[in-house]
C-alpha positions in Angstrom: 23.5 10.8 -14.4 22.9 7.2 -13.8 21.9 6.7 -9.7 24.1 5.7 -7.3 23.9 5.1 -3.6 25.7 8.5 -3.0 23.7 10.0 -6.0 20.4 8.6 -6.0 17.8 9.5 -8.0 14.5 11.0 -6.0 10.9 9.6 -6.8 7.8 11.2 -5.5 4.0 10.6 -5.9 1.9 13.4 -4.8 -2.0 13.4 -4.5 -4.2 15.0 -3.0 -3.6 14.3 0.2 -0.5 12.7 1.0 3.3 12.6 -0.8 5.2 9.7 -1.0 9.1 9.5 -1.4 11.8 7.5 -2.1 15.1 7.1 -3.8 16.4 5.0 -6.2 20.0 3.9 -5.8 21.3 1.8 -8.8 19.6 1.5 -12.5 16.6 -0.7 -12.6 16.4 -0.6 -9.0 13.6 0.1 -6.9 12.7 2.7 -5.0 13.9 2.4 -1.6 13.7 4.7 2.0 9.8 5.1 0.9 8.0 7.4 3.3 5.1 9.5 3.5 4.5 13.1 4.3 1.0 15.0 3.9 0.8 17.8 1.6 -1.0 19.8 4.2 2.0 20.0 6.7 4.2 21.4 3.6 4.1 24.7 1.4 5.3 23.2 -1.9 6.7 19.8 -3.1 10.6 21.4 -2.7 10.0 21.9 1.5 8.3 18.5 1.7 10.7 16.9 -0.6 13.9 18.8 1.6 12.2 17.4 5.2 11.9 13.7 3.5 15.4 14.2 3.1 16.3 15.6 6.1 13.9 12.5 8.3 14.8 9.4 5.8 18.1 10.2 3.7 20.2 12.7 5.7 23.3 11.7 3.3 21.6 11.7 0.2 22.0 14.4 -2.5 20.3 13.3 -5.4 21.6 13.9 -8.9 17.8 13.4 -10.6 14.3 14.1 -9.6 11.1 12.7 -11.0 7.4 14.1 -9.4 4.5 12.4 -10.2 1.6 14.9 -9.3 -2.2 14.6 -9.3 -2.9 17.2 -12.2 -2.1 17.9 -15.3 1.1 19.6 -16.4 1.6 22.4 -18.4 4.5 24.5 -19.0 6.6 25.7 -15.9 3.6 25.5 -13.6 3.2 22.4 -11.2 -0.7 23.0 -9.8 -2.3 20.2 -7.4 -6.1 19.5 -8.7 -7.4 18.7 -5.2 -4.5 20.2 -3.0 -3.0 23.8 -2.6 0.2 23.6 -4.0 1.1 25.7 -6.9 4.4 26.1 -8.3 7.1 26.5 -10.6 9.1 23.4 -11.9 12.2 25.3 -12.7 12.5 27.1 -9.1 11.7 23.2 -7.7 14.7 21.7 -9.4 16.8 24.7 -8.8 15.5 24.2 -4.7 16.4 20.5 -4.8 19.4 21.0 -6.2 19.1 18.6 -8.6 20.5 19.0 -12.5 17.5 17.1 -14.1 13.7 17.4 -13.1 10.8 15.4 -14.7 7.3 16.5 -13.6 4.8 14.2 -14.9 0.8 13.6 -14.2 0.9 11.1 -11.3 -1.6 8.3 -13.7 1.1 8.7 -16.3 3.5 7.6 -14.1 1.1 4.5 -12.7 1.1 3.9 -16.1 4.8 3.4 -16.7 5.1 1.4 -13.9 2.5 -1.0 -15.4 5.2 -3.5 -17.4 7.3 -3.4 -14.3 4.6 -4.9 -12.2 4.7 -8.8 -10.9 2.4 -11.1 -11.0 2.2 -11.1 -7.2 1.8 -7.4 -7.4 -1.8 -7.5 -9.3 -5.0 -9.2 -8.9 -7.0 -10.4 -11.6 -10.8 -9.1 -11.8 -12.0 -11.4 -14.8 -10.8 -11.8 -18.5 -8.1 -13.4 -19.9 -4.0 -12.8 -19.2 -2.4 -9.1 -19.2 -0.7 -8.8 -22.8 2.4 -6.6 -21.7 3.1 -6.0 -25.7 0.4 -4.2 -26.4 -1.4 -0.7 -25.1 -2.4 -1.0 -21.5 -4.4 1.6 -19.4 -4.8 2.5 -15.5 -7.5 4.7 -14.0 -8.2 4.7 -10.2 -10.6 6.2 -7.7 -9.1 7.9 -5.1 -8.9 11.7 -3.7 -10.1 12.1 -7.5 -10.7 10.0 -10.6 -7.6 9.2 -12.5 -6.8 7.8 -16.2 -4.0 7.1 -17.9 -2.7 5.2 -21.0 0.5 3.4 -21.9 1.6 2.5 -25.6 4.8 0.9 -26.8 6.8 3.0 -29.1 10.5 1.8 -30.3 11.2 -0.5 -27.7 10.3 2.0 -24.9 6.9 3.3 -23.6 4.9 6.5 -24.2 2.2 7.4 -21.3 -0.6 8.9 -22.5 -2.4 11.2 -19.7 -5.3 13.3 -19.6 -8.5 14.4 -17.5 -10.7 11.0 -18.5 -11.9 11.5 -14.9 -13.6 14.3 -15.7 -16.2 13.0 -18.5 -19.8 13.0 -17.8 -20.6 10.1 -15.3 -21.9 6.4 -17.2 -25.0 5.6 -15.4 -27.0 3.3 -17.7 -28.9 1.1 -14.8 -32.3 2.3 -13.0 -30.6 2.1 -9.8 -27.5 4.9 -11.2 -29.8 7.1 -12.9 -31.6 7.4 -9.8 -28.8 8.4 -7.7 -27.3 10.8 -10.2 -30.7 12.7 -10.2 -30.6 13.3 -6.3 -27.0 14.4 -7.2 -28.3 17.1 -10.0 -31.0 18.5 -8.1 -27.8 19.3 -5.4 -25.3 20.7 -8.4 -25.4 21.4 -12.1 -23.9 18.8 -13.5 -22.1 15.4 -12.4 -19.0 13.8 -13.9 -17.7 10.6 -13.8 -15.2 11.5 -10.6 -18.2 13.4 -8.8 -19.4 9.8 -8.0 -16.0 7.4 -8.6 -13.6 8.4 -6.0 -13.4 8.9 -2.2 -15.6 12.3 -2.1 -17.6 10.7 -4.9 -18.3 7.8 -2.1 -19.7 10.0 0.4 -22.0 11.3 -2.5 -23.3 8.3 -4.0 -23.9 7.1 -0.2 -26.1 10.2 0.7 -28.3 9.6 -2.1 -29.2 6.1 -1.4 -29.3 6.8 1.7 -32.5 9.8 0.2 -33.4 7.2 -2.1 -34.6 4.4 0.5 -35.9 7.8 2.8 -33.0 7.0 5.1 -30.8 9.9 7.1 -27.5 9.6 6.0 -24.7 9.5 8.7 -21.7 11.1 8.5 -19.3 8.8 7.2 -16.2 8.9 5.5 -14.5 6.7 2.6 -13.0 4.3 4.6 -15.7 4.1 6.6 -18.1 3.1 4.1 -16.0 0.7 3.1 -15.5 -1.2 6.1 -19.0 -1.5 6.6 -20.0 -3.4 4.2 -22.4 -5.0 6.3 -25.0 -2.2 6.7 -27.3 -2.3 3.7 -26.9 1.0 2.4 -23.2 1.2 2.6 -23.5 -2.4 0.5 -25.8 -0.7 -1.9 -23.7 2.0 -2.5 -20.4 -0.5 -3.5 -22.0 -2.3 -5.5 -23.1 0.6 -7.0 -20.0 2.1 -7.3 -18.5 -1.1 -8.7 -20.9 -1.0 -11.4 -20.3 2.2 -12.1 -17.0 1.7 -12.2 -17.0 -1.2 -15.0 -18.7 1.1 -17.5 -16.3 3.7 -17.0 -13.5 1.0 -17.0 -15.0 -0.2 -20.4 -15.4 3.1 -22.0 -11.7 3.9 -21.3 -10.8 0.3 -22.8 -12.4 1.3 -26.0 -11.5 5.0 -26.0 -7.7 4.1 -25.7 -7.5 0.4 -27.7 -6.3 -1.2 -24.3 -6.1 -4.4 -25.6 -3.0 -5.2 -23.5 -5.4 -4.7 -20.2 -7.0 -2.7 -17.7 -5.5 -1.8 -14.4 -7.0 -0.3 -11.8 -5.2 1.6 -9.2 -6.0 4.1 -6.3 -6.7 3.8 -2.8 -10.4 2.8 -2.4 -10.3 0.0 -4.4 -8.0 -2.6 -2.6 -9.9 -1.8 0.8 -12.9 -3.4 -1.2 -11.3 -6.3 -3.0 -13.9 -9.1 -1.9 -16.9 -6.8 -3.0 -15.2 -5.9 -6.1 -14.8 -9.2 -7.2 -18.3 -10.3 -6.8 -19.7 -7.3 -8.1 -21.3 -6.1 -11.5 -17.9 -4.6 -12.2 -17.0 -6.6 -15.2 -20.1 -7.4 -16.3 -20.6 -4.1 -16.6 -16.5 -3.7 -18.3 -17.7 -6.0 -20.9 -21.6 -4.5 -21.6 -20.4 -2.6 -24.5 -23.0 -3.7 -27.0 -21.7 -4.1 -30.4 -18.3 -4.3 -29.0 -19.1 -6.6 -26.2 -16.3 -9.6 -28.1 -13.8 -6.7 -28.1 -13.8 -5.8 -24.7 -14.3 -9.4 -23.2 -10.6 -10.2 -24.4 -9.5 -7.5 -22.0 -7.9 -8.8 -19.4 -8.7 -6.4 -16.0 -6.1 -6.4 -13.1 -6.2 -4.8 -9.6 -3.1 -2.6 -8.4 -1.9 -4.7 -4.6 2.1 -2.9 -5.4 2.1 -0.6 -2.3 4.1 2.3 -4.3 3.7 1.7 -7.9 3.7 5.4 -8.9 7.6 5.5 -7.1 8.3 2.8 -9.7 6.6 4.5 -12.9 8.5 7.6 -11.6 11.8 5.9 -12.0 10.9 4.3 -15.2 10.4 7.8 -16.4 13.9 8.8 -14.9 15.2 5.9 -17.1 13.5 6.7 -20.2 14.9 10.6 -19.9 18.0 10.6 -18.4 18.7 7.0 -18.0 18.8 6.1 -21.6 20.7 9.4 -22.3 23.6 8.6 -19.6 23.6 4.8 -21.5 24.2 6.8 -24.8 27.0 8.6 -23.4 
């Protein structure tokens, strides 16, 4: 079951919004033909997955599927957090065709493709050196909160996934615990992805903008981040950077990440220079008793275009791979 050019294997990463594609033609290779196709426009990952064929790989019949998805995964079920799709992983594989299937949360695969990163496919955000032998974690604001770990286990890797987006939200500075109380007088409660993530943007700008007696305009993510330059849209970065650190922290310490800290999703490289100068790792490395432990963390920025294509296929390796090898 090893890929081939006439028998690739198929890699996608669904999110919320969008699925990416590719295939992966020979072991260890990387995934090529990479296209993207929004989950809107499609009624379940096997239509979307059978026009990316049809648009990109009209030859192709893959022999092995791997489907990173933005939610967790239980059972038979494959159910989108912040998209509609909803269903079965058995009727998917049976619809592609394929013999094998692997349907894992989308931050554990962004956490498998964390060893096969290079160097020119990571920016460092303070600390020391990555330590690639020893347990690693991702987590990354994007159409939600992601977080994932990675530990080594007999010469392989074992992701570790969860809903760490989901915890209550780590305001600790005057400035945060204002914003999350215009946020609670709106809704019960606010979590950490309510304010670190594209909608949780748009949040955290509205209530600075009520804070400083402002009207907030409509803006969206991107938006926000562009415009750096406006003082409230600078406020709420650096906000969310700071934010951000404690949260990256607390996951350093809740999963012994001693081998580093890697951040991933889409808002984060559209704000690489603010990132860099912000309270981010001060705040990563605030930890109090622990402060030592966490300041030997090295912290890394995600630049790899399709990194969850490449954890995909090192999940396909680790399954099938090693079991075709055996054979």
């Amino acid at each position: 079951m090893l890929p081939t050019p006439d028998r690739p294997w198929l890699v996608c990463d669904v999110g919320g919004t969008n699925a990416r594609f590719g295939l992966v033609l020979a072991p260890e290779g990387r995934p090529s033909h990479v296209s993207t196709l929004p989950c809107r426009s499609y009624r379940d990952l096997a239509s979307a997955a059978a026009a990316y064929l049809q648009q990109h790989a009209p030859g192709a019949r893959p022999v092995a599927a791997c489907a990173a998805v933005a939610g967790p995964v239980h059972g038979d079920r494959i159910r989108l957090t912040n998209a509609h799709w909803d269903c079965s992983i058995s009727q998917t594989r049976r619809e592609l065709g394929v013999e094998h299937l692997d349907v894992v949360n989308d931050f554990a695969a962004l956490a498998l493709s964390l060893p096969w990163l290079g160097d020119d496919e990571v920016l460092p955000v303070g600390g020391p050196a990555t330590d690639s032998g020893r347990s690693m974690a991702v987590l990354g604001p994007g159409t939600g909160l992601g977080v994932a770990g990675l530990v080594p286990h007999s010469g392989g890797w074992v992701p570790v996934s969860g809903e760490g987006g989901h915890v209550d939200v780590p305001a600790v500075t005057e400035g945060e615990l204002a914003a999350v109380r215009v946020l609670r007088s709106q809704q019960q409660t606010v979590t950490a992805e309510d304010m670190l993530s594209g909608p949780g943007l748009v949040r955290l700008y509205g209530a600075v903008a009520q804070l400083h007696g402002a009207d907030a305009e409509e803006l969206t993510p991107a938006q926000i981040c562009s415009a750096d330059n406006d003082p409230l849209c600078r406020e709420t970065l650096e906000l969310f950077c700071g934010l951000l650190g404690g949260f990256a922290g607390n996951v350093a310490l809740t999963l012994g990440a001693t081998g580093g800290v890697f951040l991933g999703g889409g808002i984060l490289p559209r704000i690489t220079s603010v990132l860099q100068a912000s309270d981010f790792r001060r705040r990563f490395e605030d930890k109090h008793s622990m402060t030592d432990y966490v300041k030997s963390i090295a912290t890394v920025l995600i630049t790899a275009s399709t990194p969850a294509l490449l954890g995909a296929r090192a999940q396909l390796e680790q399954s099938v791979g090693s079991a075709a090898v055996r054979r």
